[in-house]
Backbone as a ProteinNet text record, in pm:
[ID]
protein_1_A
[PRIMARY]
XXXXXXXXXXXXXXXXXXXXXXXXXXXXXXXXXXXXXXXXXXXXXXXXXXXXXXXXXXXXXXXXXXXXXXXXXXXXXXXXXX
[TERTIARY]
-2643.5	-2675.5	-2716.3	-2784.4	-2833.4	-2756.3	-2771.1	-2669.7	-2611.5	-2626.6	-2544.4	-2401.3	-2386.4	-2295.5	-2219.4	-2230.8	-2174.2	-2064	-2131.2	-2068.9	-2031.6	-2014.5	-1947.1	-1810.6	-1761.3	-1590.2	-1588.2	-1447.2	-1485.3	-1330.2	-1391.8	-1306.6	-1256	-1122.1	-1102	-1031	-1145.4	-1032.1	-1034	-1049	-1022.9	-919	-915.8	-756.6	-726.5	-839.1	-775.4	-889.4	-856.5	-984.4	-1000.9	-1125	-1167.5	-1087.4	-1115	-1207.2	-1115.2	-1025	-987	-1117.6	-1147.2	-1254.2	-1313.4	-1373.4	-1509.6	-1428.7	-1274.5	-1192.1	-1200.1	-1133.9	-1101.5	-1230.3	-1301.3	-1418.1	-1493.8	-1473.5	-1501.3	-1429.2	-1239.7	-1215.7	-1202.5	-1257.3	-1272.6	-1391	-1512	-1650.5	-1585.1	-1497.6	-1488.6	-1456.2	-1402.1	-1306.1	-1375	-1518.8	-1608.6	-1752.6	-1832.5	-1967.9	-2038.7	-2127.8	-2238.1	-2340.7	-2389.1	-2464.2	-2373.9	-2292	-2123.4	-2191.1	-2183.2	-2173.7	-2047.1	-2008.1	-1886	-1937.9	-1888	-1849.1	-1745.8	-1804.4	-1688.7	-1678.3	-1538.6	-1538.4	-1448.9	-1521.9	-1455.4	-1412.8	-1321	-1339.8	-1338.8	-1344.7	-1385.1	-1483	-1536.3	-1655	-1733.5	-1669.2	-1746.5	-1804.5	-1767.5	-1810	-1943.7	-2034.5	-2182.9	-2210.9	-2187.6	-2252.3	-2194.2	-2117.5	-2017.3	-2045.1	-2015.7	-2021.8	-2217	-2272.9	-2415.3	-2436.8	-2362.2	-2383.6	-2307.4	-2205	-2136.4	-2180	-2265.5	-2331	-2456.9	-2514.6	-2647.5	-2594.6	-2476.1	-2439.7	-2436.4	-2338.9	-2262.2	-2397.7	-2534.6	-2592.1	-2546.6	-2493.5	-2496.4	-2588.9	-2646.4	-2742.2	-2681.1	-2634.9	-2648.9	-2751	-2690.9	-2818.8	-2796.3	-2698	-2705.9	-2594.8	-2594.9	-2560.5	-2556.7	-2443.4	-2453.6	-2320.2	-2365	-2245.5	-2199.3	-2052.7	-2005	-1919.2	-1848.1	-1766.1	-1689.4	-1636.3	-1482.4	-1551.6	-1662.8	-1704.9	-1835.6	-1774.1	-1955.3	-1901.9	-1975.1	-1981.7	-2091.4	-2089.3	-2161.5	-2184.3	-2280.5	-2267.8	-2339	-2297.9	-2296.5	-2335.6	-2418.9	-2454.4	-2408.5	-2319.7	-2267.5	-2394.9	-2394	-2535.3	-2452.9	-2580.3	-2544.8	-2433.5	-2366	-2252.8	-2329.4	-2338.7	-2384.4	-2322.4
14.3	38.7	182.9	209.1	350.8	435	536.4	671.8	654.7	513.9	465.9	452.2	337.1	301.1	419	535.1	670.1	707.7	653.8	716.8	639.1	509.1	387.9	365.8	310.8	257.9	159.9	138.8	51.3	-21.4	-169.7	-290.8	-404.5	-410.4	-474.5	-628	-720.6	-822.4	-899.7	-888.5	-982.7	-1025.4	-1183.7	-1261	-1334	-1277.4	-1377.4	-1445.6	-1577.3	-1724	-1695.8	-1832.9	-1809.4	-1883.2	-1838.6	-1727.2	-1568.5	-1539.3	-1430.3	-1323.4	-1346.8	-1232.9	-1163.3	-1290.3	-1276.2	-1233.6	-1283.8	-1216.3	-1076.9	-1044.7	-891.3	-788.6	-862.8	-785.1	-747	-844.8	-810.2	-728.8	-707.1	-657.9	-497.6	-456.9	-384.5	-275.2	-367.4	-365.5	-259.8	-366.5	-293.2	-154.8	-117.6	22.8	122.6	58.9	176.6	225.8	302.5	339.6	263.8	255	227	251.4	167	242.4	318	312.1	318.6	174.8	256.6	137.3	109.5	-48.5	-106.3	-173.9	-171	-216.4	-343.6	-429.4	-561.1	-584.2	-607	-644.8	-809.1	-885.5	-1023	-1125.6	-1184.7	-1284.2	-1440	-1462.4	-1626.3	-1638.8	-1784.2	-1818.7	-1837.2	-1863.8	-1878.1	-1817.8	-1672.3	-1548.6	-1508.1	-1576.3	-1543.1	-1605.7	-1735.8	-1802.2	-1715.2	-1712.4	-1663.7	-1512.1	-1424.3	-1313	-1233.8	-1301.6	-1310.2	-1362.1	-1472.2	-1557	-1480.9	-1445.5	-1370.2	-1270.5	-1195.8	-1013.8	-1085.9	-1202.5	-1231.8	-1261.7	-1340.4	-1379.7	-1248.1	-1161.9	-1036.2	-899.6	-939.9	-803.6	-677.2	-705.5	-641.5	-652.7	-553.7	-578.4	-575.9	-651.4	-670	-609.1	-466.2	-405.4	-419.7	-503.2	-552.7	-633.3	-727.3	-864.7	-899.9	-870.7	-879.7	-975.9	-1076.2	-1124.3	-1047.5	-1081.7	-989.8	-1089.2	-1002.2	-1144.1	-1174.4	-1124.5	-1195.8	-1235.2	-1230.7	-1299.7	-1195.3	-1176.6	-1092.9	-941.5	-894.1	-721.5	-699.9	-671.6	-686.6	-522.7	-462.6	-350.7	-386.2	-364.9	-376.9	-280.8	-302.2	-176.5	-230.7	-152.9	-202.7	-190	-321.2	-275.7	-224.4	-218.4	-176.3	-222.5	-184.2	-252.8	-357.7	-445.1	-469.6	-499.4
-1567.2	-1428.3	-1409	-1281.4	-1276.4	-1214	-1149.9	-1132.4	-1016.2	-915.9	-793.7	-836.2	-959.7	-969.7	-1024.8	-1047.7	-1111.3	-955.5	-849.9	-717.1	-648.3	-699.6	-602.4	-634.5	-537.5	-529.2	-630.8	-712.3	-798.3	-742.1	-741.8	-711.8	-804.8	-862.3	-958.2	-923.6	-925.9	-829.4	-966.6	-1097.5	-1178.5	-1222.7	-1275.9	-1260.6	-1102.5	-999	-846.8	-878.3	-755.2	-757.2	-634.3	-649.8	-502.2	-383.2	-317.1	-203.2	-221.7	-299.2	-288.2	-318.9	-436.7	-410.7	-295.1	-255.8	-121.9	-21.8	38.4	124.4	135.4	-41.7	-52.3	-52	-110.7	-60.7	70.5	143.7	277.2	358.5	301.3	388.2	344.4	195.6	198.1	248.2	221.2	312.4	451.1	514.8	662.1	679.6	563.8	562.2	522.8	491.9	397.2	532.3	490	610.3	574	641.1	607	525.4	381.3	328.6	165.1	181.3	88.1	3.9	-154.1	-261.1	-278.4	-346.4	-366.2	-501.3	-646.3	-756.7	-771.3	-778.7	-769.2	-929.6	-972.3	-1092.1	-1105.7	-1145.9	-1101.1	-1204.1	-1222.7	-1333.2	-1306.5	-1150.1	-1098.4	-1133.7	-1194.8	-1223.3	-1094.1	-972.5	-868.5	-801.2	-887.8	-770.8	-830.3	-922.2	-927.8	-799.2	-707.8	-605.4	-521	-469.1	-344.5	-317.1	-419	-372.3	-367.1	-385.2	-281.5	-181.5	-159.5	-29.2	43.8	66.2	133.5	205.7	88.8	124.1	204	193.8	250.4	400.1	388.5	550.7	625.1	551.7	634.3	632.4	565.6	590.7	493.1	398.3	246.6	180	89.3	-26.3	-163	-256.9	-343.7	-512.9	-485.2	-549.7	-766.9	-725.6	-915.4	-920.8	-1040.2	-1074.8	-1202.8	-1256.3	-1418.2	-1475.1	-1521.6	-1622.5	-1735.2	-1717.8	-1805	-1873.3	-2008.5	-2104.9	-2034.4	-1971.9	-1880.2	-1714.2	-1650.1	-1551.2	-1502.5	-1360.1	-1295	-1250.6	-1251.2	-1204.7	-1108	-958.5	-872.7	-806.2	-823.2	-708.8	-575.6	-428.2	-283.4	-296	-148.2	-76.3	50.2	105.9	307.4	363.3	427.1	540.4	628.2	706.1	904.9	962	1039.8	1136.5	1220.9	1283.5	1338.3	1519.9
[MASK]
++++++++++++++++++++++++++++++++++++++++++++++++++++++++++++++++++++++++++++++++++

């Protein structure tokens, strides 16, 4: 990944299922600005679907998406408040 993820929060939700992820992630979302990268590190298989659908509902960008041996590694970007 490029020099974002050098300055983003890093989130370790691996070992929870779903919907914990997408929960904890959102409610950490709330606590951060706008525009604030977030590093998800995950090991549900479900969270390649979910934790995009999620950022697409809520107005997050999703600026990388990588499988990893033990599941997905996602960096966020917080959108706007709305």
């Amino acid at each position: 990944m490029g020099d974002t993820s050098d300055t983003a929060a890093v989130y370790d939700l691996r070992g929870l299922k779903c919907p914990l992820p997408v929960l904890k992630t959102r409610r950490r979302l709330k606590d951060m600005h706008s525009g604030d990268d977030l590093l998800i590190e995950t090991s549900d298989p479900l969270a390649g679907i979910d934790i995009p659908h999620f950022c697409r509902e809520d107005g997050h960008t999703v600026l990388s998406s990588e499988k990893t041996t033990d599941g997905h590694r996602f960096l966020i970007r917080k959108g706007p408040v709305a």
